[in-house]
C-alpha positions as a Markdown table, in Angstrom:
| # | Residue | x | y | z |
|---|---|---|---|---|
| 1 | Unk | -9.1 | 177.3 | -43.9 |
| 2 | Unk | -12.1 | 175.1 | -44.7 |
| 3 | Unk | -14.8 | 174.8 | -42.3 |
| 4 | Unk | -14.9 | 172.0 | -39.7 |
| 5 | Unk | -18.2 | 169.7 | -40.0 |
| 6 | Unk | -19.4 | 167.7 | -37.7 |
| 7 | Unk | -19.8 | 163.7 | -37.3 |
| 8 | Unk | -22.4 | 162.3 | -38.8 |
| 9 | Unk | -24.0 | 160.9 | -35.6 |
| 10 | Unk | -24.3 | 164.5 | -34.4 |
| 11 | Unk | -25.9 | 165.9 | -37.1 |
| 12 | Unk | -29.5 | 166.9 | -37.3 |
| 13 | Unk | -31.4 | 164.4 | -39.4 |
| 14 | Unk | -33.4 | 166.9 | -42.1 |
| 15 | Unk | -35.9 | 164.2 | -43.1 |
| 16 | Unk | -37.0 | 160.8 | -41.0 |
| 17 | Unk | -35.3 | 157.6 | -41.8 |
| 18 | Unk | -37.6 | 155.6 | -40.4 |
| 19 | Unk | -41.4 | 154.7 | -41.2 |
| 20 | Unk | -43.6 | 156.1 | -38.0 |
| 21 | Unk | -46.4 | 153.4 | -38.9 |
| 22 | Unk | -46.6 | 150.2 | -41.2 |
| 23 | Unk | -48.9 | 150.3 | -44.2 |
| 24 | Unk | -52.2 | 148.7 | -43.4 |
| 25 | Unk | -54.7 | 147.2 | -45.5 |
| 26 | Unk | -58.3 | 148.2 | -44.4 |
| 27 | Unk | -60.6 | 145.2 | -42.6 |
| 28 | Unk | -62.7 | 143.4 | -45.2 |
| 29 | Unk | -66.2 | 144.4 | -44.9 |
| 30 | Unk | -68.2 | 142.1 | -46.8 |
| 31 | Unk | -71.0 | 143.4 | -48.1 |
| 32 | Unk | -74.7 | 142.5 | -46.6 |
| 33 | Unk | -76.8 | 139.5 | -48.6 |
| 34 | Unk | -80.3 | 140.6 | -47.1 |
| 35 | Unk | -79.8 | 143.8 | -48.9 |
| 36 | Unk | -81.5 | 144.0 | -52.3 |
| 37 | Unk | -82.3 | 140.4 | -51.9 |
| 38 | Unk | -85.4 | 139.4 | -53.7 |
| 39 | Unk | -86.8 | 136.1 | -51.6 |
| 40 | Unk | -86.2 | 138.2 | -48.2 |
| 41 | Unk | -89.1 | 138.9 | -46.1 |
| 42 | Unk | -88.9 | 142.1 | -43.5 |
| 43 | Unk | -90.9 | 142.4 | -40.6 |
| 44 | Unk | -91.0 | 145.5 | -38.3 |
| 45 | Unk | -91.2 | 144.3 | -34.6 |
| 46 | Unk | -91.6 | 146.9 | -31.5 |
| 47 | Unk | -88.8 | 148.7 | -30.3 |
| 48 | Unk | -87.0 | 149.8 | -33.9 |
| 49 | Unk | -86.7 | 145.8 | -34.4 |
| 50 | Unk | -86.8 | 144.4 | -37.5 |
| 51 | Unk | -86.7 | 140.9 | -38.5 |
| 52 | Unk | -85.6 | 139.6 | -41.9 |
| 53 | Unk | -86.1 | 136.2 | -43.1 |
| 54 | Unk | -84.3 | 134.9 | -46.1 |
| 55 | Unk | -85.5 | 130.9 | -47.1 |
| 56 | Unk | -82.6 | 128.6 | -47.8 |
| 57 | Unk | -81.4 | 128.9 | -51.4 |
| 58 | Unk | -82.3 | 125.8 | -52.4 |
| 59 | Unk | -85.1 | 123.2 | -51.8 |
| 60 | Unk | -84.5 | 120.4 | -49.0 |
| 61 | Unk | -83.3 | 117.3 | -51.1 |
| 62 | Unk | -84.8 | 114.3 | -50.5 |
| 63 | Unk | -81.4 | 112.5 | -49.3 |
| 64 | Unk | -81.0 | 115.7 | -46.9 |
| 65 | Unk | -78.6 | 114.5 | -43.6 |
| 66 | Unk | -81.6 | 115.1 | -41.1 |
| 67 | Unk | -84.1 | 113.1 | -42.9 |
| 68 | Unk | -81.8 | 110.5 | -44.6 |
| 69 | Unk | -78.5 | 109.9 | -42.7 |
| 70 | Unk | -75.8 | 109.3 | -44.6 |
| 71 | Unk | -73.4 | 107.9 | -42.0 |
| 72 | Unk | -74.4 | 104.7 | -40.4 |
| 73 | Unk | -74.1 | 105.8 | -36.9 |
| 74 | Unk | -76.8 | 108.1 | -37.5 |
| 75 | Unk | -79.0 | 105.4 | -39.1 |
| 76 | Unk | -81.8 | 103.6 | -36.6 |
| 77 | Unk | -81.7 | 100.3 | -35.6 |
| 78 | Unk | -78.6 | 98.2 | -34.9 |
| 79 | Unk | -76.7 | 97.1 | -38.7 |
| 80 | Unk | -76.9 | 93.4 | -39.3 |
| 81 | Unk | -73.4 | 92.1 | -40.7 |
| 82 | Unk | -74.0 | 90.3 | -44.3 |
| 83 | Unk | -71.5 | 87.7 | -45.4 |
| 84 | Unk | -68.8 | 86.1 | -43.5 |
| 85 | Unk | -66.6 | 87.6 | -41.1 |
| 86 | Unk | -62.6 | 88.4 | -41.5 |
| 87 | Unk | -61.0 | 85.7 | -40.0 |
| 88 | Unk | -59.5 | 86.5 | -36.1 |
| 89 | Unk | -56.3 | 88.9 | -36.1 |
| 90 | Unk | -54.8 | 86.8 | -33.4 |
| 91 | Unk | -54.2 | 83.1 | -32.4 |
| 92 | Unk | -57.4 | 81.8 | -31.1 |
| 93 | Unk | -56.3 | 79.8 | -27.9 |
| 94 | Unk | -59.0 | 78.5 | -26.5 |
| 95 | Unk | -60.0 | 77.5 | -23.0 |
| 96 | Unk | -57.4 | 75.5 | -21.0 |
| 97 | Unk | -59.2 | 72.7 | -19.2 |
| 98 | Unk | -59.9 | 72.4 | -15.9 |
| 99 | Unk | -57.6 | 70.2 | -13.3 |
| 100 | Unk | -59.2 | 67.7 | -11.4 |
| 101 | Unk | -58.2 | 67.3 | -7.3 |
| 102 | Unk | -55.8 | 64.3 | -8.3 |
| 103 | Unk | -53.5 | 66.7 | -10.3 |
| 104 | Unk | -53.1 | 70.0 | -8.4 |
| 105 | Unk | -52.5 | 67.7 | -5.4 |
| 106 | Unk | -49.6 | 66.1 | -7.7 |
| 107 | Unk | -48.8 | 70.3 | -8.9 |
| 108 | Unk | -48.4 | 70.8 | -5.1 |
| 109 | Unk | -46.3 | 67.6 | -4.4 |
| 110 | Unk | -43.5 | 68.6 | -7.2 |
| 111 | Unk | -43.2 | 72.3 | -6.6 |
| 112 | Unk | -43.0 | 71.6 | -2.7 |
| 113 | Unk | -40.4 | 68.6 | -3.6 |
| 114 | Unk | -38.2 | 70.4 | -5.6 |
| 115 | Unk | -39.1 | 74.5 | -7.1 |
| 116 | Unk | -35.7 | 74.9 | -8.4 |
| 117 | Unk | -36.3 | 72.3 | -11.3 |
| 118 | Unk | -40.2 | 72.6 | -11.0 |
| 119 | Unk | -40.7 | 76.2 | -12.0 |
| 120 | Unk | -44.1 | 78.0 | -12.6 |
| 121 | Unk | -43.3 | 77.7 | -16.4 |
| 122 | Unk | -42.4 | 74.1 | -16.6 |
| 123 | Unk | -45.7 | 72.7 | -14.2 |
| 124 | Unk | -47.6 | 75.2 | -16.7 |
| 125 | Unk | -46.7 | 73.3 | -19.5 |
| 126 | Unk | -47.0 | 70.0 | -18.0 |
| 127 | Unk | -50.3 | 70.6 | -16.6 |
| 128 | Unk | -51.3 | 72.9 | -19.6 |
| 129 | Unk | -52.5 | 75.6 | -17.9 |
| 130 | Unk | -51.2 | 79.3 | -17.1 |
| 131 | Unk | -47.8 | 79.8 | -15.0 |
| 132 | Unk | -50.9 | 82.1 | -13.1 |
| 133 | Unk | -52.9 | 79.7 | -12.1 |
| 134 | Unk | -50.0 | 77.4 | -11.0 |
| 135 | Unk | -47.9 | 80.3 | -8.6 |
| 136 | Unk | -51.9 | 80.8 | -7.0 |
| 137 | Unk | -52.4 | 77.3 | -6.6 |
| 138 | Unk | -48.9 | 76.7 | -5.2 |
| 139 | Unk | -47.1 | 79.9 | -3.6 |
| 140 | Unk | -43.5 | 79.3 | -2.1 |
| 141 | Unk | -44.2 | 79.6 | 1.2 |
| 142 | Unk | -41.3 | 80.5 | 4.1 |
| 143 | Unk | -37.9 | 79.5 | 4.1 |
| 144 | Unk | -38.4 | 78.1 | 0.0 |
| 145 | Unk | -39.2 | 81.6 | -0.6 |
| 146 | Unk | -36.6 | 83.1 | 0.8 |
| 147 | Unk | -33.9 | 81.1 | -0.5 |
| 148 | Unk | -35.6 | 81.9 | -4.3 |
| 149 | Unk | -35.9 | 85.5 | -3.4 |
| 150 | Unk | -31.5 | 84.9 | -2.5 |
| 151 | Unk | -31.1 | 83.1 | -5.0 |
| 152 | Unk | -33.0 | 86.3 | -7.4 |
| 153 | Unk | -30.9 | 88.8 | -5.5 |
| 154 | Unk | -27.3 | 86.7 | -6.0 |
| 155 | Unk | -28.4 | 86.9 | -9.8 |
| 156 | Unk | -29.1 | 90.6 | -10.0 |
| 157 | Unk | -25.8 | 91.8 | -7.8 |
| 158 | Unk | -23.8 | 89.5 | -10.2 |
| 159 | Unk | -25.2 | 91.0 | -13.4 |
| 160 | Unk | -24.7 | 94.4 | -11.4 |
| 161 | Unk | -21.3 | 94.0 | -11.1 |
| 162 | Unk | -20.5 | 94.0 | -15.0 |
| 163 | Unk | -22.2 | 97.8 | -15.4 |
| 164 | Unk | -20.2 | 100.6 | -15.8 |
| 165 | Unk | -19.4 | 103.3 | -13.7 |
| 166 | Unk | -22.3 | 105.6 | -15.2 |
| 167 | Unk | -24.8 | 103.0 | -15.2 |
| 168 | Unk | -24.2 | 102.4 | -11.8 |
| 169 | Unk | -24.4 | 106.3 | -11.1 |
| 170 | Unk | -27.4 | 106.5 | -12.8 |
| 171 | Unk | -28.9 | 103.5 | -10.9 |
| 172 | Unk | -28.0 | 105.0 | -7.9 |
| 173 | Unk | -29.9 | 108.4 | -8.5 |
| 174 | Unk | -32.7 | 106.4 | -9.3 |
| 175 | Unk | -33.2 | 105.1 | -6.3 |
| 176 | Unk | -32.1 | 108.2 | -4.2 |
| 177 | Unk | -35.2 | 110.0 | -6.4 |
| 178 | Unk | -37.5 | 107.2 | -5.4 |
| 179 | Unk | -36.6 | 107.4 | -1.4 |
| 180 | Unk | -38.4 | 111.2 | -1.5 |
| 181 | Unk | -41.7 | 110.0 | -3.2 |
């Protein structure tokens, strides 16, 4: 009969399998430059201090950054430009001119006379000035206002009214999240 052994898991290991500790390199230790350095100077101070001075290894330049800066936000003195200047990126627009009493009087007459055809846009380019300047020279005021705010609402339900079902969700959430600000 030949002797029964046991499963490997229950068998007592005779060496490790397993490193205890990874290799590691020893920290660099660089070595010192005031030692055996020719230019350094040593001083003994009280107290077991000793101070060491070692001058720069090279003479200042000339065109060193303290004495001669080399960027020209360092430099003294505001720069002068030299030459022309690129031309402007952007359209140069100019100043609008200014309305005399005649004609925001006649700016007030047609946006109180009819606001649906006389829009902020359309008096702005009439007048040629900013649609600005036109809605705080003439405001809608009371029941014109209202009926452009309905008329602004009618729009927006109608263009509400072609979303889809998760637009619509998502809208909604939105405006639940904005009721607990």
């Amino acid at each position: 009969m030949k002797p029964r052994r046991l499963p490997f898991s229950l068998r007592l290991p005779l060496a490790r399998s397993y490193a205890t500790r990874l290799p590691e390199r020893p920290p660099y230790r660089a070595p010192d430059p005031l030692v055996n350095n020719p230019h350094a100077t040593y001083q003994d101070l009280p107290e077991n201090v000793t101070f060491i001075h070692r001058p720069p290894p090279t003479a200042p330049s000339p065109l060193s950054y303290t004495t001669s800066p080399a960027s020209p936000l360092l430099r003294d003195g505001p720069t002068v430009p030299q030459g022309a200047l690129p031309p402007r990126v952007g359209k140069d627009r100019g100043e609008k001119a200014r309305l005399s009493d005649e004609d925001i009087a006649q700016l007030r007459e047609l946006r109180r006379a009819d606001p649906a055809t006389w829009t902020r846009g359309k008096l702005a380019k009439k007048f040629n000035c900013t649609p600005w300047f036109v809605g705080k020279m003439v405001s809608l005021k009371g029941p014109d206002r209202r009926r452009a705010l309905e008329a602004r609402e009618q729009e927006h339900a109608a263009a509400k009214a072609s979303w889809g079902q998760r637009k619509s969700l998502q809208a909604d959430i939105r405006k639940k999240r904005k009721e607990y600000w």
